[in-house]
N, C-alpha and C positions, 0 to 999 in steps of 0.2 A: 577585682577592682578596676583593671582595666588598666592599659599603658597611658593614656593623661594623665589620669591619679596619680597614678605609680610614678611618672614624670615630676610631678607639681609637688609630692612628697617628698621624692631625692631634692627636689632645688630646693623647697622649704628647707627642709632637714641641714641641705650644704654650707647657707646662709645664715641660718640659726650658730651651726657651730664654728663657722669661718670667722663670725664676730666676735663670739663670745671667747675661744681663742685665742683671738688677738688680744682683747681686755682680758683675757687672765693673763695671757704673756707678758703682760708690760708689768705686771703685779706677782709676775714670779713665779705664775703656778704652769701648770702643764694640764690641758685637758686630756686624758689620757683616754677616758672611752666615755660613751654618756649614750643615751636615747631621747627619743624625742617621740612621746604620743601624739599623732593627729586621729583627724575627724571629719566626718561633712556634719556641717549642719545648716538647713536649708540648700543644700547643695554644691556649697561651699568648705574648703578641704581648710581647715585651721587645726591651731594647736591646741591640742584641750587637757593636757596638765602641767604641772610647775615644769621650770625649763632650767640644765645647767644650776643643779644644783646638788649637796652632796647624797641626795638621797636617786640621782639618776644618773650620778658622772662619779668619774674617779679624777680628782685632783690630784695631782702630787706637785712636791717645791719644785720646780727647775733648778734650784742650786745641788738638791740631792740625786739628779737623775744620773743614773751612769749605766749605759750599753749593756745588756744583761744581768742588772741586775732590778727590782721591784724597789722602789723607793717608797719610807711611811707613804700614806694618803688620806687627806682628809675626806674621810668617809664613814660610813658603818660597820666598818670589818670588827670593829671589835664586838659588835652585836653578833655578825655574823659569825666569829670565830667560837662566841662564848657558847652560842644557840648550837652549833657543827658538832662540839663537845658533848653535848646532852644526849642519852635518851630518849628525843622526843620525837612523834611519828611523823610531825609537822602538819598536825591538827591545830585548828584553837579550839580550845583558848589557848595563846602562846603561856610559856612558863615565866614567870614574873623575872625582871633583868636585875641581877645585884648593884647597886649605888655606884660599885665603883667604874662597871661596864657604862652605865648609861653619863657618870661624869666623863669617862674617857671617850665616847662620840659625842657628847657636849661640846666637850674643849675642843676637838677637831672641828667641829660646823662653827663655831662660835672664830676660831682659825681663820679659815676658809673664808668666812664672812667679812672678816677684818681684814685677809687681806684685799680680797677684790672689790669690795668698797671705798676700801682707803677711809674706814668709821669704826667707831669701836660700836662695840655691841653693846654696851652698857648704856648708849645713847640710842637705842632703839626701842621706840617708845612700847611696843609687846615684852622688850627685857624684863626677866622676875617675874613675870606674871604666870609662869608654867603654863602658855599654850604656844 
């Protein structure tokens, strides 16, 4: 890719999560690790998927964090934990998620959302609609 890119990635990258940090900090969360996909297109190096969200960052409360130890996180662990327990070769079709897994990373994103917007979810006008 070459040391520009490579450059203009790390300072993208830096700035993306320097902000978003700070706006979760104030909101109590703690970005604890997260990625960030870029791209060129036309030659130009952008971001080309969602950003700072629970499906590419691990939040956790900053009231729960404490020095060696893993605080909950609003994330998909509970996918991940439920899916780590199966027999499964990690082919798809993935195995269908029991109600109660998929409520329990609901309520985390739904969390998550609530906090760092300072809105409830139920006023978000895709709310209920299952997409």
């Amino acid at each position: 890719m070459g040391a520009d890119i490579a450059g203009a990635a790390r300072a993208i990258s830096l700035e993306l999560y320097q902000r978003g940090a700070a706006l979760a900090a104030e909101r109590g969360i703690i970005i604890a690790d997260t990625k960030f996909e870029l791209g060129l297109v036309d030659g130009e190096l952008i971001v080309c998927d969602e950003v700072l969200t629970p499906d590419s960052s691990r939040f956790w409360p900053a009231d729960e964090w404490r020095v060696g130890a893993t605080p909950p996180s609003f994330d998909k662990q509970p996918v991940r934990d439920y899916l780590d327990g199966l027999d499964w070769d990690k082919q798809p079709p993935p195995p269908a998620l029991p109600d109660e897994v998929v409520e329990s990373s609901s309520a985390r994103y739904i969390e998550a959302y609530e906090r760092i917007t300072q809105r409830s979810f139920a006023d978000w006008p895709g709310a209920g609609t299952g997409s």
